[in-house]
N, C-alpha and C positions, 0 to 999 in steps of 0.2 A: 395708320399710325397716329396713337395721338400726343399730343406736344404743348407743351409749353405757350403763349401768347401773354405780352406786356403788355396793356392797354396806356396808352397816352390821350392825356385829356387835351383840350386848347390853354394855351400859355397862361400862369395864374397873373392874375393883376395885383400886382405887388404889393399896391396899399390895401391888398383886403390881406396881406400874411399874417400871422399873432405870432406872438411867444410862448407855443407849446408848452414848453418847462416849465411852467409857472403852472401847470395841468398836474405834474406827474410827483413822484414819490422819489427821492434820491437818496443814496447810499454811496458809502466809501469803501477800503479795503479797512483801515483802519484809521482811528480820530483821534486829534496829536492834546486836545485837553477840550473844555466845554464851551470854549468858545468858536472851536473850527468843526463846529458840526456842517455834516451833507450839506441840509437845508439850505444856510449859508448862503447857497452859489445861486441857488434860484428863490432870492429874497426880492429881486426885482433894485435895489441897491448897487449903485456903485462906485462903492466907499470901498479906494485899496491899501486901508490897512486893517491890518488882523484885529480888529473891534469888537466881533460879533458878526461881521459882513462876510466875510471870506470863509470856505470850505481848506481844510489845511489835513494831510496824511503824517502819521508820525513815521520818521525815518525808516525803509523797510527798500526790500527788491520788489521792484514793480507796481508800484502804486497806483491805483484807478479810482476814479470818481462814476458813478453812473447813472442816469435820470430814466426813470420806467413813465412812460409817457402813457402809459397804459393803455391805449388805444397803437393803431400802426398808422403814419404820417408820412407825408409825402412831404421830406426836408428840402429847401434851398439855401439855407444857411446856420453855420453855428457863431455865433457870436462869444467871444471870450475875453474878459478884464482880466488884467492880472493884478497881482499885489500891486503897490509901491510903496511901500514905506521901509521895505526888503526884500533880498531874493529872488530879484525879477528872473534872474536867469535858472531859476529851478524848471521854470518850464520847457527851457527846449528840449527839442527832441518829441515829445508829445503827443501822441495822436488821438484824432478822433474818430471814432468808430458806430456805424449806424447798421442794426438789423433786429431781426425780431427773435434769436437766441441772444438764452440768460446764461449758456454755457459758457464757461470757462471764464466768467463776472462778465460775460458780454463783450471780452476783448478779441476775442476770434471773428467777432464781426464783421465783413467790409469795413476798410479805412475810407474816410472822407477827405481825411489831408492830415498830414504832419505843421506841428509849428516848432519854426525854426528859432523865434524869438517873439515875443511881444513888449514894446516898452513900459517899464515902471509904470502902474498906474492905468496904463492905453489899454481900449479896447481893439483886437482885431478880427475882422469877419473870413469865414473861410467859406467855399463856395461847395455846394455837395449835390448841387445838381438834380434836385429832387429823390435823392435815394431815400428808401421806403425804408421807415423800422420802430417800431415802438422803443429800442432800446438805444441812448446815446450815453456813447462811455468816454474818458478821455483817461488814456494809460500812459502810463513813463514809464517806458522800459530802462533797468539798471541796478546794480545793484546799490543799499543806505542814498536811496532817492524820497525826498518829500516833495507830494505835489498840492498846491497850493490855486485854487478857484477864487476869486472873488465873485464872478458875476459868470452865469452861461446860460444865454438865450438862443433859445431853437425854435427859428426861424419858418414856419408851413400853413401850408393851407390851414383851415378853421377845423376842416371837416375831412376824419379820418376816410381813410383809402377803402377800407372795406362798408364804408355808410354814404358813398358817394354813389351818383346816378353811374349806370353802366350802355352806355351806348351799343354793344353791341353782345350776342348772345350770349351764354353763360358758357362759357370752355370746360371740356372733362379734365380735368389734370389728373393722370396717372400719378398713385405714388409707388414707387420701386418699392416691390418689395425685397430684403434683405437678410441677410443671414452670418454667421461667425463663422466667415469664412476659414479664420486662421485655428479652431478650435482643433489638437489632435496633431497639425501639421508638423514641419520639423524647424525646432527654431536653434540659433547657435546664439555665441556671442562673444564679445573680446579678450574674456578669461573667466573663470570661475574661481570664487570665492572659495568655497570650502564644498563637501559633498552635498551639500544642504541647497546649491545655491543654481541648479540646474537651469537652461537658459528653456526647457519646455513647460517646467512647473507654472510657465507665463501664460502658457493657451490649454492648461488642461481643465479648464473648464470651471474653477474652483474661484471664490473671489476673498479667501481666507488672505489676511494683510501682517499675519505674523510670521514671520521668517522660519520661527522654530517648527510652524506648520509645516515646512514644507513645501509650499503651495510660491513660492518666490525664485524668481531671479536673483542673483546679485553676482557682479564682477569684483574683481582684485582694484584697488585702487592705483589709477592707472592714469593715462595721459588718455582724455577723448576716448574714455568707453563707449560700447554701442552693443545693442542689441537689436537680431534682424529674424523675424518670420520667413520660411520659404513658403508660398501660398500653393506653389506647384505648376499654377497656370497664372497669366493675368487675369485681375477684375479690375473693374470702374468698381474704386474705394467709396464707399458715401461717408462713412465717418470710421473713426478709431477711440474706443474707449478703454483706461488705462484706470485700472486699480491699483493708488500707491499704497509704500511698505508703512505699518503702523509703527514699528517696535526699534527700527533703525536709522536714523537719520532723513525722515520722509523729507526734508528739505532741499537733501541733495539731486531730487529732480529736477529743479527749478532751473529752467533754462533749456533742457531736454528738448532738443529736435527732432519733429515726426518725416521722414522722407519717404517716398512711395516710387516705385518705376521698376525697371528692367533692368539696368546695369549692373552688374557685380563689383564696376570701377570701384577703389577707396572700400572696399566691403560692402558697395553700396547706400557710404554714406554721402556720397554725391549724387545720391537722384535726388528731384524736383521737392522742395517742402512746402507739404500740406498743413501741418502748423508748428509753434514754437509756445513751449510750456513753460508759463510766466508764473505761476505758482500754485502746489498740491497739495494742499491739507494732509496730515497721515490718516491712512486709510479711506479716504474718499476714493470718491469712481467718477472722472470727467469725461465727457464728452467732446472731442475734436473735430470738426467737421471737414471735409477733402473733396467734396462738390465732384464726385466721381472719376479720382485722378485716378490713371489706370496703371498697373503694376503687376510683377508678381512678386518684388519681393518690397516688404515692407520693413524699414527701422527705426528706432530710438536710438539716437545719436544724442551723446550730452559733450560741448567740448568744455578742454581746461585739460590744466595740468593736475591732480591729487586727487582724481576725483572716482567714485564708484556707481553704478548705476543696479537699482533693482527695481523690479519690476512685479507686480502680487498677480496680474490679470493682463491681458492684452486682446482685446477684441474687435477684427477687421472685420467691420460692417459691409456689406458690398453684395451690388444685383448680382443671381444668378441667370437670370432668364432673359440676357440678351442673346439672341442669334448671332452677335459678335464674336460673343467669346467659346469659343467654337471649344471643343474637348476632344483635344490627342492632336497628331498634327496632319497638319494640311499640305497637300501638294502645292509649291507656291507662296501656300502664306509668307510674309515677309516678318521679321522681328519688328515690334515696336519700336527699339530701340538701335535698328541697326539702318543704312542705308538704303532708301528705296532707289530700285537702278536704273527707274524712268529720271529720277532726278539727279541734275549736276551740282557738288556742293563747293564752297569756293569759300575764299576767307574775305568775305564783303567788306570786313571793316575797310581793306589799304585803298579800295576806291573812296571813303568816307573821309567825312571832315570831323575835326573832333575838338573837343572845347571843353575846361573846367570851371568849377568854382573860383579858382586864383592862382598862380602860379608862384612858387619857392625863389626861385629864379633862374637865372639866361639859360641854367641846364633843362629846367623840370617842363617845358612844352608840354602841352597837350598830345599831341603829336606823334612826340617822341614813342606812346603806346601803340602807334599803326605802320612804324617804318619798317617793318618786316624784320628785328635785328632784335633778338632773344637775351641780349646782350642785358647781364643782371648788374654791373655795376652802376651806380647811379654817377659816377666820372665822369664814366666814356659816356655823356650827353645822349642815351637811349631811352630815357622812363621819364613818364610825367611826374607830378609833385606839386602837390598843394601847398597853402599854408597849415599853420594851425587852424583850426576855423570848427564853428560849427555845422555838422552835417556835409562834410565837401563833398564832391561829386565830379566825377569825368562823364563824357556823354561823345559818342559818334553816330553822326547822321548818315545812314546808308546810301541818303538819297532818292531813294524808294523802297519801298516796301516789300520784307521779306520773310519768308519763314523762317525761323532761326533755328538751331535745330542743334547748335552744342555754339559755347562761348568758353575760349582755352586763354588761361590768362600767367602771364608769368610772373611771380613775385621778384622783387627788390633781395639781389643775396648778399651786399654786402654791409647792410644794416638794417634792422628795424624789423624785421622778418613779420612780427606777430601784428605791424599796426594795419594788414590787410582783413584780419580776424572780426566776421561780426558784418562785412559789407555785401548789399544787396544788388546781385542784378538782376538790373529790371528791362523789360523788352517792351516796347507797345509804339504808339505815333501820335501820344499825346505829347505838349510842351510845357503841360502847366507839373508849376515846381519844378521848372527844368526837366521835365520829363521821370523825374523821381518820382511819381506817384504812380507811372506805367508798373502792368502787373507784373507781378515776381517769378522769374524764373527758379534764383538759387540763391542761398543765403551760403558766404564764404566763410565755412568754420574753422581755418586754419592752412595756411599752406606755407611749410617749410622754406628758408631763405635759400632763396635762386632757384627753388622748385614749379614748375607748372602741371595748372593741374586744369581737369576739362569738365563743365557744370554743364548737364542737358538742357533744353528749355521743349524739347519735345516737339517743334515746328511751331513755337508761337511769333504769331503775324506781331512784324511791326518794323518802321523805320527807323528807330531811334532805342539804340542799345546804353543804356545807364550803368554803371556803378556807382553805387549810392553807398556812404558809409556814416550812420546814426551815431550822433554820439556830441560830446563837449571838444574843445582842443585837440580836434584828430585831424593828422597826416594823410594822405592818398596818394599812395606812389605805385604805379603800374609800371612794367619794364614792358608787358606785350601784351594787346589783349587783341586776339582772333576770334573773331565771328563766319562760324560756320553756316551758312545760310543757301538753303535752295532757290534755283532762280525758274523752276518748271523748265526747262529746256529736255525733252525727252532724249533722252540717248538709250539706245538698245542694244544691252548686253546678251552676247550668245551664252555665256557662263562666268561665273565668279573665277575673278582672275587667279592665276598662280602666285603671281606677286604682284607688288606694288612698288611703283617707285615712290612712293607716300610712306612712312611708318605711320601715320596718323592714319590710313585709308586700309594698311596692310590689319592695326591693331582691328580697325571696325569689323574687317570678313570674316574674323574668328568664329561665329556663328556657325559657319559654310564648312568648314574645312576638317579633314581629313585628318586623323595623325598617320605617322610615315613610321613605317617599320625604325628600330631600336637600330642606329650603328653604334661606332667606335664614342668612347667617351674624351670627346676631342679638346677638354678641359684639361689633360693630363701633360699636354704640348704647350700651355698656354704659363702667362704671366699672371700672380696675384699680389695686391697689396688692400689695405685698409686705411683707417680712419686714424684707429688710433691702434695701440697695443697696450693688452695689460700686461703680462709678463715676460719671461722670456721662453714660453711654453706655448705661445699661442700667436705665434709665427702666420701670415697670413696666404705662407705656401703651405701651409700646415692643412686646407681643404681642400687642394688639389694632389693629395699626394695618395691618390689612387687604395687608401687604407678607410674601412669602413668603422675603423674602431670608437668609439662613441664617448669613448672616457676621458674628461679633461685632464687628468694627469696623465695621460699616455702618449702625450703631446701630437696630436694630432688633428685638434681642433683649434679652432682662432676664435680670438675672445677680444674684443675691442674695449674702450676704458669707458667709463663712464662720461655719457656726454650727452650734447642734441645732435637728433639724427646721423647717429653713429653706420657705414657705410661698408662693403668689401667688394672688390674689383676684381675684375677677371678680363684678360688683355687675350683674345684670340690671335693675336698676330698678323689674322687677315681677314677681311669680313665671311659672314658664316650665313646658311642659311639653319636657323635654331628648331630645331623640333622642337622638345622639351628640355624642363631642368628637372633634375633632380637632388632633392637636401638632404641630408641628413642631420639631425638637432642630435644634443649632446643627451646622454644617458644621466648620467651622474648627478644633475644636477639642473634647478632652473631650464626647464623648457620650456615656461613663455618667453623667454627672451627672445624668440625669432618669431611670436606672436605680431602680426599685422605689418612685417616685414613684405615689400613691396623689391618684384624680379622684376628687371629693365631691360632691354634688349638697344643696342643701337651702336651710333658710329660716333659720337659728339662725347668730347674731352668736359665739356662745358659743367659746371658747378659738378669736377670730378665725374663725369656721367650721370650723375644721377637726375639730369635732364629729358634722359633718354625715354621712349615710348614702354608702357608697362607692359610687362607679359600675364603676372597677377601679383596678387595678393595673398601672404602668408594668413590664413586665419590661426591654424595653429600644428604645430607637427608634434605626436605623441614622444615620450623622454625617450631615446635610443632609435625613434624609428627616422625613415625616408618615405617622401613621396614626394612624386612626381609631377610636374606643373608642366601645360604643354601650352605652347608659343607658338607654334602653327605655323611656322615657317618665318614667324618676323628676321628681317635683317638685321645683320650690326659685328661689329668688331667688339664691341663690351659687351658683359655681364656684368651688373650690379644687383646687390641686394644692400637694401636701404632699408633702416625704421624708423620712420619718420616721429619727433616728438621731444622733449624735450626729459634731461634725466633721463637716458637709456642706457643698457646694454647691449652688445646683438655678438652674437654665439651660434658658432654651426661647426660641426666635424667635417663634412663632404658635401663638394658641389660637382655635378656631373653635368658634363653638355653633350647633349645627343644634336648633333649639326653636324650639316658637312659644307666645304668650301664654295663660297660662290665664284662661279665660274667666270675665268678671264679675272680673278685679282692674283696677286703677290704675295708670300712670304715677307712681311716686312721685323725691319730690325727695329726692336723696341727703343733700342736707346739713342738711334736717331732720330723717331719719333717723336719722343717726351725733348728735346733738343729742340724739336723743330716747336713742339707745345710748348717750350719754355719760351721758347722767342717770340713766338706769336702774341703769349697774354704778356708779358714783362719786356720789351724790345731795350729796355732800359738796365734788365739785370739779367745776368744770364745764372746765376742761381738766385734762390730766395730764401737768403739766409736773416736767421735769429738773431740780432746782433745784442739784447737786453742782455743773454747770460753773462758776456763778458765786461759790462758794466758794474755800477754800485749804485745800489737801490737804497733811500731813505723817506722818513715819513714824519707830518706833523707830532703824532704821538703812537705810542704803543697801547694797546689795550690790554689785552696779558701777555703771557709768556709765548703763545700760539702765535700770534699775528704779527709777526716779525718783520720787518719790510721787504726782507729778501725773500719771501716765499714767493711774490711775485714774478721772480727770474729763476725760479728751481728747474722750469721746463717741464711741471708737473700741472697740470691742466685739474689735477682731484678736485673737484668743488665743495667738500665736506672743510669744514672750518675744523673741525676736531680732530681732520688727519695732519693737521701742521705744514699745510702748504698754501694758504692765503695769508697775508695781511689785515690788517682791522686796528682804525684808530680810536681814540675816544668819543666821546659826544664831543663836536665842540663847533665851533665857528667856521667855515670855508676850510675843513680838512684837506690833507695834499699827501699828494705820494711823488715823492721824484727818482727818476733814473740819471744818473751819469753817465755815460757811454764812454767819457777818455779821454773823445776825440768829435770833431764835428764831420754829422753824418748826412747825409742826403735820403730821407727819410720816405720810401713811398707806401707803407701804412703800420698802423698799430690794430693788434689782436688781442682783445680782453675776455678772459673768461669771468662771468661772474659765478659768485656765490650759488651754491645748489640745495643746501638743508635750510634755509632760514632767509628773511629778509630781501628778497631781491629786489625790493622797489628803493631800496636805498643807494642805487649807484645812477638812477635817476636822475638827470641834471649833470652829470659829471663833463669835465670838458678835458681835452686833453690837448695842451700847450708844447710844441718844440722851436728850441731857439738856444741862443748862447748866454742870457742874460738870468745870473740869480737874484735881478732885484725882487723884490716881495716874492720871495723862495721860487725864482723863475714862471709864476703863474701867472706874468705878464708879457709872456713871451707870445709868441703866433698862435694863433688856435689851430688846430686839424681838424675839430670835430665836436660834435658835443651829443653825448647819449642820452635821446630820449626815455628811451625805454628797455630790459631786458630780462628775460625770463630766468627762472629760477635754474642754474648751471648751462647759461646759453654761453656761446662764444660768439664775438662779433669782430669782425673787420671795418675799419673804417682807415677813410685813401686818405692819406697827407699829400701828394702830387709831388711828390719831391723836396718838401721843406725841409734847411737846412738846419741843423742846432747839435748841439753838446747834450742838450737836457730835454728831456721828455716827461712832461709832467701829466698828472692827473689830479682835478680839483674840483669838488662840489662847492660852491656857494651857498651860504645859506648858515644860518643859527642852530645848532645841536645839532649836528649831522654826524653823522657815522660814513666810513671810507674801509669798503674790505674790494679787495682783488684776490682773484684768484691764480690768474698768469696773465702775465703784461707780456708781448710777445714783440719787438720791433723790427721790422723789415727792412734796410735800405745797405747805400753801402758808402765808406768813409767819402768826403767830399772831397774834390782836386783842390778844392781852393783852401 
């Protein structure tokens, strides 16, 4: 076999290093006027203000600087000034990047480090260890970012890598050779555009870039489109090349995540990412590199909410002619991606010690993410919590070294859902940068509030598990993070179990298992409810009622209102053991609505079930049909189906449950149950009632006739500003909306929806005040809470803990600010005192 060999020289003597870059040729992405040209940075100068001395990007997503060194060097250091005369802080976040591809402007590179901050003016050195590459880039990832150089010295030997003496023989290095693999195969994707926009026109071979040709992808504009190749087998990826669309919006790639693996979890947008697409000219053809991650299904995931994804070419590079990848199947082979049953897997993190960037306070421990307690409120003292800060970070030390093999992480559900979006974990047993620079298992594109969800890392070795999240002024709040990790301890299985006492161990055998003849459809006994309701047509016993009829006026499907991650339940009574489900989608009308709708199986009330272990994923059911999704015997007392995302609808005629009862449980009675779940989450309220509507709602001003102050207590959640059920005041100084309630209440939380067609960065800041006092219009009363952030038609909960007061207020701070709600909702109940 022949292989690979690094040659290492003896330790270089540091005072023989030079400043390579004073060698090479530099380029920008773009030049902000004629005095922040490239050259700029490697002038040898360092003079930090904008003179003629500094390299400066005109305002743009993702901005890079790069120096061709033209020759390949053996780096120990990057040296970097930054401005001072402004600005300093444009750099953080920053990285630098060394290798000998020009692909994708050289930012696909190996990173050499991130910078966090450099001061006004200061220079700081980063360490890179000798990593070899003709090409040094430094990228800022973001979007209307300008990145600004004054001075970058690159620190290396005199004398390139390949003109050096070679101490020992010359090595054959094989190059793999390669092929399109995915050319022909079958590809899907999150919805389609119109007839035009077929998700195979991606691999038929064609690199035609105009849409009317034909020859293109394109989805519906949607929340976190994605499109996925089925490759049929796994291969070792070597690269993926991506021809964008010329003719429509070629900018909307920009951001687009490549993932590669086995798993169907999330549609598969949870396997391992090979790269991240920082920006695609229209009609060019790049090149990604993926150092032979192995897979069979490959996709283009772009997250956000409004967005569409198309696609002109798609081409999986990848060996054929390993003996590995063996063709058809094996007796014995194991799944890549499922458990090996020589190995015991364990959730290593609760032995581990754990530690962040900085902590919120007395609740937000480090900690709190290892105590075994899925608990999503950040109240009940369960989740860690940073400050604001740049780049924060959580980190658990396993103690020793492990494979890691999945990392399942719970989000924050009673605020802030979106600020986990965009965070990296990293696996490895280095400590420098805090262990943030270990390599990348999975990049976190979204996970629904109080939702958990499970990232592979594939068995990468390491003691020390990171969450890392890039970025200015960002929060990191973890309610639970589990590390799946083997410790080699053989144990010998005679056969893949029947069951599991694990739902997490029962989801992984899916592979193994059998389906079980068709019984009774044992959904027809059971209870159902939803999220929301839109009419009074679409009742949410309206899917259990044993009628296959597909028509929404024939009232026999359930139809929830517009919202985020809109949900329907199904109460077996007593736990089951679940064959399959089967759906049926509405004929009449709108059939992606149960598009990427996600079936739950399990026993847990917790964030409404929708906690529960996945059975699958809706990709998409044709207008009037059913089909069948099999669960393989997972356990549970619920059924959920959930779509996760923000601005949705989710619509279905008939849910069928092929199960039968698991043996030695009870018949229980629902309404002592939900009795028993009211008392357990609320021990303080034994209902949870709305107390706003029967108040009286006022506001600093009115804007038109629409935004009335009362529309916030309508008990109408619409987030459309034009259907006349929000609020909205003028431009003006610290706007305010207050509530009267009558009477003083004992308040334990407020529920806001915001706005959904327009502006949602404007409720931003907003604080929300209860108390008895209307001096300066009661917005000096107590605080409850203050909203950092919220998506376009999100709903949020945030705890008051029992604060008492008459008036509930809401107020942004701040010169020309605008104040719309969409429903104010307030929970508590009148005060004894």
């Amino acid at each position: 076999m022949k292989c690979h060999r690094r040659y290492f020289f003896s330790p270089l003597n540091l005072d023989h290093l030079v400043n390579v870059a004073m060698r090479g040729m530099p380029i920008q992405s773009t030049t902000l006027n004629s005095l922040s040209a490239a050259k700029n940075a490697i002038d040898g100068k360092h003079s930090g203000v904008l003179d003629g001395s500094c390299a400066q990007t005109e305002s743009e997503t993702n901005p890079w600087w790069r120096v061709d060194l033209l020759e390949v060097y053996s780096i120990t250091s990057v040296t970097i000034t930054n401005r001072a005369d402004c600005c300093s802080d444009r750099i953080n976040g920053a990285e630098i990047r060394i290798g000998n591809s020009p692909d994708n402007d050289g930012n696909s590179n190996p990173r050499c480090s991130v910078i966090s901050s450099i001061p006004p003016g200061g220079s700081t050195t980063f360490k890179c260890h000798g990593m070899e590459g003709r090409y040094v880039s430094v990228f800022l990832r973001g979007y209307k970012q300008q990145l600004t150089l004054c001075e970058v010295e690159v620190m290396a030997n005199p004398i390139p890598v390949d003109k050096r003496p070679t101490p020992y023989p010359e090595v054959d290095i094989t190059i793999p050779v390669t092929e399109n693999v995915a050319l022909n195969k079958k590809a899907t994707q999150s919805s389609q555009y119109n007839y035009l926009g077929n998700p195979d026109n991606a691999i038929d071979g064609k690199h035609h870039a105009k849409y009317s040709e034909r020859s293109c992808s394109h989805t519906k504009t949607q929340t976190n489109p994605w499109w996925r190749v089925d490759l049929q087998r796994e291969y070792p990826v070597i690269s993926v090349t991506i021809t964008n669309i010329e003719d429509d919006n070629p900018e909307m790639i920009d951001g687009a995540e490549i993932h590669i693996g086995n798993s169907m979890e999330n549609n598969g947008n949870s396997n391992p990412l090979c790269a991240v697409i920082s920006t695609f000219p229209a009609w060019e053809t790049q090149t990604f590199y993926c150092n032979g991650m192995k897979g069979r299904y490959l996709n283009i995931f772009l997250p956000g909410c409004d967005k569409h994804l198309s696609l002109c070419e798609v081409e999986v590079n990848a060996r054929t002619d390993s003996d590995s990848n063996n063709k058809g199947n094996h007796k014995g082979q194991v799944h890549s991606q499922c458990p090996d049953p020589t190995v015991v897997y364990e959730n290593a993190a609760t032995g581990g010690t754990a530690t962040q960037s900085s902590q919120l306070d007395h609740l937000g421990n480090a900690g709190n993410a290892i105590d075994r307690n899925r608990s999503t409120v950040y109240a009940e003292g369960s989740c860690s919590h940073t400050k604001a800060e740049i780049d924060p970070w959580w980190r658990v030390d396993l103690l020793k070294v492990h494979n890691v093999t999945f990392v399942t992480i719970t989000n924050r559900g009673d605020c802030c859902s979106s600020r986990i979006s965009g965070a990296e974990i990293r696996v490895g047993n280095s400590l420098a940068n805090h262990g943030n620079g270990n390599p990348l298992c999975a990049v976190i594109p979204y996970i629904p509030g109080g939702q958990i969800r499970t990232f592979q890392c594939g068995g990468m070795e390491g003691r020390y598990v990171n969450i890392f999240l890039p970025g200015r002024e960002k929060y990191l709040s973890l309610c639970e993070v589990e590390v799946h990790a083997s410790t080699f301890q053989p144990v010998v299985l005679s056969a893949v179990p029947e069951t599991s006492s694990s739902p997490y161990l029962t989801w992984l055998w899916t592979p193994w298992r059998k389906s079980v003849p068709r019984r009774a459809n044992v959904a027809l006994m059971g209870r159902a409810t939803q999220s929301s309701q839109l009419s009074r047509l679409t009742h949410a016993e309206n899917a259990i009622d044993g009628r296959l009829d597909a028509d929404y006026l024939s009232g026999s499907c359930i139809h929830t209102r517009l919202q985020s991650d809109p949900w329907w339940r199904l109460d077996l009574l007593r736990v089951h053991t679940v064959i399959s489900v089967t759906i049926t989608n509405r004929e009449d009308c709108c059939a992606w609505r149960l598009d990427g709708a996600e079936i739950l199986v399990g026993n847990s009330l917790e964030n409404h079930g929708n906690s529960n272990p996945v059975c699958a994923v809706i990709t998409s059911i044709p207008a009037g049909e059913s089909i069948t999704f099999q669960c393989h015997g997972m356990e549970g007392r619920y059924i959920n189906i959930i779509r996760p995302g923000c601005f949705k609808f989710l619509s279905l005629c008939e849910v069928e449950v092929d199960a039968q009862p698991k043996a030695g449980t009870q018949l229980l009675d629902p309404a002592d149950d939900e009795d028993m779940l009211l008392e357990k989450q609320c021990p303080d309220v034994k209902v949870r009632e709305n107390v706003a509507t029967g108040g009286i709602a006022t506001q600093s001003s009115q804007y038109d006739h629409l935004g009335n102050a009362s529309n916030a207590i309508d008990r109408n959640r619409n987030p459309m500003y034009h259907a006349g059920s929000c609020t909205h005041t003028n431009s003006e100084t610290n706007p305010w909306w207050r509530l009267d309630l009558l009477e003083v209440y004992s308040i334990t939380s407020v529920t806001i929806t915001n706005r959904g067609d327009c502006c949602s960065e404007r409720i931003s800041g907003a604080e929300i005040r209860i108390g008895n006092s209307l001096k300066n219009h009661d917005n000096s009363n107590a605080l409850c809470g203050v909203i950092s952030e919220m998506k376009e038609g999100d709903t949020v909960t945030l705890q008051c803990g029992g604060r008492k007061g008459r008036y509930v207020s809401i107020v942004i701070p701040g010169k020309k600010k605008y104040l719309t709600l969409c429903e104010v909702e307030v929970h508590g109940i009148p005060s004894k005192n």
